[in-house]
DOVO-37720 format. One line per field, with one value per residue (C-alpha): residue in three letters; residue number from 1; z, x, y. Coordinates in nm, 2 decimals, m for minus. Each point is the difference from the previous one (the first is absolute). Layout:
DOVO-37720
resn <- [ala	...]
resi <- [NUM	...]
up <- [Z	...]
east <- [X	...]
north <- [Y	...]
end
This chain:
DOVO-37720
resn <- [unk	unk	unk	unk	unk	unk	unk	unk	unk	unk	unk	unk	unk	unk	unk	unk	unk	unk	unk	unk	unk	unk	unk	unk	unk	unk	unk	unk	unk	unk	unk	unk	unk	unk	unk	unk	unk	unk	unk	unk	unk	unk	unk	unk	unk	unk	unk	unk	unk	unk	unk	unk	unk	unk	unk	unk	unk	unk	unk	unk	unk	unk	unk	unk	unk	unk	unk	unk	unk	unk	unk	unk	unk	unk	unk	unk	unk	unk	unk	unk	unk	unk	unk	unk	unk	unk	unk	unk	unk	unk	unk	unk	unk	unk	unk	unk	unk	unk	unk	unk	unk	unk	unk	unk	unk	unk	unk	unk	unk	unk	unk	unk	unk	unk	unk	unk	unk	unk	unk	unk]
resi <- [1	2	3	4	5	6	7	8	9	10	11	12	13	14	15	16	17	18	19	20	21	22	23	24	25	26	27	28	29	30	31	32	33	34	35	36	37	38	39	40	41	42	43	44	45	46	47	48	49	50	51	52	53	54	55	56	57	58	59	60	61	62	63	64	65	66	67	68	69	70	71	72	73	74	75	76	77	78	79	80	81	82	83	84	85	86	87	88	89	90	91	92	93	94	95	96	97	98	99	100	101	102	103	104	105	106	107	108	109	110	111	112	113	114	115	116	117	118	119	120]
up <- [7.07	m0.32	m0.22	0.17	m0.08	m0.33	m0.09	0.09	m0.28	m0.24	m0.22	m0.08	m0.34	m0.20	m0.07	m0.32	m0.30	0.10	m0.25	0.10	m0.14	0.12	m0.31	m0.23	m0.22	0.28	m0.13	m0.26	m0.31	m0.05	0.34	0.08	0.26	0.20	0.33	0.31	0.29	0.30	0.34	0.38	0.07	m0.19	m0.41	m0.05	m0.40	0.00	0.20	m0.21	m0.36	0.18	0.10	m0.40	m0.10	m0.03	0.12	0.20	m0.16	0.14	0.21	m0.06	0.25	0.30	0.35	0.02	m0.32	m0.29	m0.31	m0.09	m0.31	m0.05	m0.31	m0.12	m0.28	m0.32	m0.32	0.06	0.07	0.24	0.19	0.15	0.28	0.01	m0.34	m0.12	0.02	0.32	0.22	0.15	0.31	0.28	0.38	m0.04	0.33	m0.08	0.24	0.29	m0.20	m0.08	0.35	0.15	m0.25	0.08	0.39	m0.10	m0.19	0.26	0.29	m0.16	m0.11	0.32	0.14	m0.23	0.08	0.36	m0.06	m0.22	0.32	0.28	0.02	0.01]
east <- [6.59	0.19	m0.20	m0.36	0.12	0.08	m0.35	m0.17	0.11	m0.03	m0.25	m0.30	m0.04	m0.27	m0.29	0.02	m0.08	0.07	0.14	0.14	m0.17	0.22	0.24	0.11	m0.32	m0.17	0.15	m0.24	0.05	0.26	0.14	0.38	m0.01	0.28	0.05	0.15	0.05	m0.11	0.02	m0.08	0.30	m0.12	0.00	0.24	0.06	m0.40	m0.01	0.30	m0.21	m0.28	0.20	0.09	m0.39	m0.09	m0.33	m0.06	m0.27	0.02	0.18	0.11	m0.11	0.23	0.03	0.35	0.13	m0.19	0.03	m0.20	m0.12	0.03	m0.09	0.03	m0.06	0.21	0.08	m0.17	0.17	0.23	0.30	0.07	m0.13	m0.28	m0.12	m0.34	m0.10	m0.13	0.31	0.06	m0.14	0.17	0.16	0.22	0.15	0.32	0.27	m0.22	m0.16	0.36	0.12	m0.32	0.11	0.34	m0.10	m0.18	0.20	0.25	m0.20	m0.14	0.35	0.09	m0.27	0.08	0.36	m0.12	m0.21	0.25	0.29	m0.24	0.05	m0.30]
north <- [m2.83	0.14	m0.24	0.07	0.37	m0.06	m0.19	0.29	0.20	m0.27	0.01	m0.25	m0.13	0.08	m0.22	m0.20	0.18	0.35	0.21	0.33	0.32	0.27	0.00	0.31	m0.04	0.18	0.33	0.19	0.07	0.30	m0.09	m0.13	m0.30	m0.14	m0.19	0.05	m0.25	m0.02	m0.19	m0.01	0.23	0.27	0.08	0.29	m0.06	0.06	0.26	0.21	m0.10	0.15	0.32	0.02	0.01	m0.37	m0.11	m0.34	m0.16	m0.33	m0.28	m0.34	m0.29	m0.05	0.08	0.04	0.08	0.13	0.23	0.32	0.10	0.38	0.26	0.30	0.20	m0.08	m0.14	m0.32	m0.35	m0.14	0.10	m0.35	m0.22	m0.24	m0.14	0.04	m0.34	m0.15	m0.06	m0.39	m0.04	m0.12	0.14	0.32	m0.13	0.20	m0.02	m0.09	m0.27	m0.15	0.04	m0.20	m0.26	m0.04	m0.01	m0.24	m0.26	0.10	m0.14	m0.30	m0.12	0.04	m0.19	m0.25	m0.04	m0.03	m0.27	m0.20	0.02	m0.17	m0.35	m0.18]
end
């Protein structure tokens, strides 16, 4: 049950070729940009930025985790987080993704192991 749980947060993979736009470059000119993550549970770090005058402009792919591009007003130029360039592509699974995984090895060694003790 704990792994069929865990699956349903994980998130699909992209389809080949895609190339994320939501990066810092999304800011305008004269604009600060930084990131902030986010995530099923809830995206408090975004939520403060946005308290302090920042301005979500956009979100990454990703069902259960994901990062937010926000801007605001400034000198221009970045104060960290995602890089300009188009970001790989693959699952942000996170925590959940890794846990599905290990349950997963976990039962199929174990499975295995089975297998191997059975006389034939």
């Amino acid at each position: 049950m704990l792994l069929a749980l865990s699956l349903a947060f994980a998130d699909i993979a992209p389809e080949p070729g895609f190339v994320e736009t939501c990066t810092e470059s999304v800011c305008g000119p004269g604009e600060e940009a930084t990131t902030c993550s986010g995530s099923f549970q809830g995206r408090p770090e975004c939520e403060a930025r946005e308290k302090e005058g920042w301005t979500k402009k956009c979100q990454t792919r990703g069902a259960s985790v994901w990062s937010e591009v926000l801007c605001r007003p400034g000198k221009g130029g970045s104060t960290g987080g995602l890089p300009a360039a188009p970001a790989k592509s693959g699952c942000g699974g996170g925590a959940a993704g890794g846990l599905a995984l290990f349950a997963s090895l976990a039962f199929w060694t174990r499975r295995r192991g089975q297998r191997a003790a059975r006389p034939e």
